[in-house]
C-alpha positions in Angstrom: -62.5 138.5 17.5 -63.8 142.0 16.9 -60.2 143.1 15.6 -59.9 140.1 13.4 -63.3 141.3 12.1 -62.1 145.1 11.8 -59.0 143.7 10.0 -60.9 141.6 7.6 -63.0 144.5 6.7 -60.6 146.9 5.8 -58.8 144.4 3.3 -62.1 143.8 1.9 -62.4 147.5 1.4 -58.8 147.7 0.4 -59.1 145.0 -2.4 -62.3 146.1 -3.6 -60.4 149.4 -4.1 -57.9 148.3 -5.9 -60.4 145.5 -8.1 -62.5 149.2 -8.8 -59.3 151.7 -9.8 -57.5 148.6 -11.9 -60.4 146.7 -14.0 -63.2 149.1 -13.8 -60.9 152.3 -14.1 -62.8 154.2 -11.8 -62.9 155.2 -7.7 -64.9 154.1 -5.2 -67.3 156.3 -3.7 -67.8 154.5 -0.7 -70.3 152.0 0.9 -73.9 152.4 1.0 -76.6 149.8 2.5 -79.3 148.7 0.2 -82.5 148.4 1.4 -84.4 147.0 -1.4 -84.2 142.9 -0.2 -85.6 141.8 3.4 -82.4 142.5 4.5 -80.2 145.2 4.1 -77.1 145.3 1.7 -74.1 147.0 1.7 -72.4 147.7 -1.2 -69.1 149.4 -2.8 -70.5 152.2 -5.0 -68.8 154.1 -8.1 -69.4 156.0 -11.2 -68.3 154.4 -14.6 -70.3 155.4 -17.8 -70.3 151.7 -18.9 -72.0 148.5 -19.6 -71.5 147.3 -15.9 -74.1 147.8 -13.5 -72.8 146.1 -10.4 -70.7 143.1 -9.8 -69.6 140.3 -7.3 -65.5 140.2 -6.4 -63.2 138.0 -5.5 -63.4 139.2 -1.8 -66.6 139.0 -0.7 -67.9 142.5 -1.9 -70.4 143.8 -4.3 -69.7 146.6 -6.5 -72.6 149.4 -7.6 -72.5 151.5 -10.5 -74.1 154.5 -9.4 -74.3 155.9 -12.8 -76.3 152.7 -14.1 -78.3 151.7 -11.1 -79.9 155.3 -10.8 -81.8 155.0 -14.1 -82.9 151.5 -13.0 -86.7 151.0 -11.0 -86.9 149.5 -8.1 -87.4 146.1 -9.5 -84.2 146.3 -11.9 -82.0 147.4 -9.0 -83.8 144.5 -7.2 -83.2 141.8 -10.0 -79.4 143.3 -10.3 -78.7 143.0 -6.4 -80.5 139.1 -6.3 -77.8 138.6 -9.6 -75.0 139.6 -7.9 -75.6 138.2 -3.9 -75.9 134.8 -5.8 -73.0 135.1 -7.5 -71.2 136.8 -3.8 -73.0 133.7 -1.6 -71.9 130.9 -3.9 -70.0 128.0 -2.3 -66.5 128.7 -1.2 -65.2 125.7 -3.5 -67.1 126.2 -6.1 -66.2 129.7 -6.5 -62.2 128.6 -6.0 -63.4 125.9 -9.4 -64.5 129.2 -11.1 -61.6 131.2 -10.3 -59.3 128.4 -11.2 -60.9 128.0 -14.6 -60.9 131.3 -15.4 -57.1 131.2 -15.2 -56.7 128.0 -17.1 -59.6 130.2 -19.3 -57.1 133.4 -20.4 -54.2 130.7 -20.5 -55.9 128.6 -23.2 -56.6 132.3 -25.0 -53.3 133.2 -24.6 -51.9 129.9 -26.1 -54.5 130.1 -28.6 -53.0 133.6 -29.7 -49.5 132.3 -30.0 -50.4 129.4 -32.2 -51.9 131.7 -34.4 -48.9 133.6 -34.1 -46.6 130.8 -34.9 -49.0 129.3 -37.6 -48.8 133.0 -39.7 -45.4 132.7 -39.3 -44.7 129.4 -40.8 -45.4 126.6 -38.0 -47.2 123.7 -39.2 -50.6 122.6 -38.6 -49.2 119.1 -36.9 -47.0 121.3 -35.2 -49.7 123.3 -33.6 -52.4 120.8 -33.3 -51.4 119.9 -29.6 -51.0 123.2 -27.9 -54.1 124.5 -30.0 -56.1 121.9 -29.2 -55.0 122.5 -25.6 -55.6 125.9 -25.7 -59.5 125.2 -26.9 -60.3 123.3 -24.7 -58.8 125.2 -21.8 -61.0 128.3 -23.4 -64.2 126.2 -23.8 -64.0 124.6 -20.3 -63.9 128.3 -18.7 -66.9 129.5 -21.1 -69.3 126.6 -20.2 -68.8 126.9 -16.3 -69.0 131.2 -16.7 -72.3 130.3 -18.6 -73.4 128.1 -15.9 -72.9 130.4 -13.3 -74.5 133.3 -14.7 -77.5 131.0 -15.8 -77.4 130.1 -11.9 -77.2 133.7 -10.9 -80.0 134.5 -13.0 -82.5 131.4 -12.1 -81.9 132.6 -8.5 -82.9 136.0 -9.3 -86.1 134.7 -11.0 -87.0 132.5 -7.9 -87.0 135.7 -5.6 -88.9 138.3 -8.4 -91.3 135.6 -10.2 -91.4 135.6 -14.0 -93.0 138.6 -15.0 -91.2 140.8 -12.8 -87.9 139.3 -14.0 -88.9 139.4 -17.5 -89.3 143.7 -17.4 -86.3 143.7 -15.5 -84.1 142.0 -17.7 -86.1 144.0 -20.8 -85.2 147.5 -18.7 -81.4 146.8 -18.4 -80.9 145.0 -22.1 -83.0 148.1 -23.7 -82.2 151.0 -22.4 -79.1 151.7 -24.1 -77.5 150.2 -26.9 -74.5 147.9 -25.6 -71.3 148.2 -27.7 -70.5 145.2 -30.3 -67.7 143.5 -27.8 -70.4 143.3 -25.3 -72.9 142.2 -27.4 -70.8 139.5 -28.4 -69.4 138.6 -24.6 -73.1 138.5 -23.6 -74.0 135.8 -26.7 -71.2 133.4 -25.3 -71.0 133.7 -21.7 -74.7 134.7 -20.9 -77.9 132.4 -21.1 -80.8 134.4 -22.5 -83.7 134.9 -20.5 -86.1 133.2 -22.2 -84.1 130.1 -21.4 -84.0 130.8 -17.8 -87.5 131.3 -17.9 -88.1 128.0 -19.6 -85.8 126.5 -16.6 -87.3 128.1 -14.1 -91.0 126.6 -15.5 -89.6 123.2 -16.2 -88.5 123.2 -12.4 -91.6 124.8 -10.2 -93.8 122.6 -12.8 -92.3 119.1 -11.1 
């Protein structure tokens, strides 16, 4: 059992590696254990000079952005790690629907591209009605259940800081610098606002 667990944790650390160096275009540091919940966290940290301040992967893992989390206070870095360790504890089949749909989510963007593609070249509107239409709705699907999860990672996050702290923590992380336009407009789709988790969050502790 204990070298099943051994062996578990070093492809962990091996995928995390590689998630860190091929998306994130960084290294990892190493691990380090939070101690800002009840319990302690370990996490994978790095250094990217970037919008991302930690994130839940694929394998069970959270990544820390060393360079973003140090400006944070202790309730920021708190808010960030309840964000994240709801996205990481999320149901095992659930999290396979999310994965799924974001696959089905870049192939309806990729379809989408080609029928534009096609329709610049010549192609027909009837022509490209199905696959368009296919590729929309693939896209759309994948958005609302992203937005849903984030909106779930966020009212968690909220039920363990209370509204006001939650509040200056999501005001420290969305002011201190000035995000760049693509992830302005990734955060407009994919991410509720916290106002609206707030009026969630009251709409449910008020039954």
């Amino acid at each position: 059992m204990h070298a099943l667990e051994e062996v578990k944790r070093w492809l962990q650390t091996a995928l995390t590696w590689l998630f860190v160096r091929l998306l994130k275009r960084s290294r990892l540091e190493g691990t380090e254990e939070l101690t800002l919940l009840d319990d302690p966290v370990t996490v994978y940290t790095f250094r990217k000079d970037s919008d991302i301040y930690a994130q839940a992967t694929p394998f069970g893992t959270i990544i820390w952005n060393k360079t973003r989390t140090e400006e944070l206070s202790t309730d920021g870095k708190r808010f960030v790690l309840h964000h994240e360790l709801s996205h990481k504890n999320r149901n095992s089949i659930y999290k396979g629907l999310l994965y799924g749909m974001a696959v089905s989510g870049a192939s309806g963007i990729v379809i989408l591209f080609y029928s534009g593609i096609f329709f610049f070249l010549g192609s027909s509107l009837a022509e490209l009605a199905e696959p368009a239409t296919t590729g929309l709705v693939m896209t759309v699907a994948f958005a609302a259940l992203f937005r849903i999860e984030e909106t779930w990672a966020d009212y968690d996050a909220i039920c363990e800081l209370g509204e006001e702290k939650f509040r200056s923590a999501y005001d420290e992380i969305g002011g201190d610098h000035e995000p760049a336009i693509r992830s302005r407009i990734f955060r407009r789709l994919f991410y509720t606002h916290p106002d609206q988790t707030v009026q969630l969050y009251q709409h449910l502790h008020q039954r």
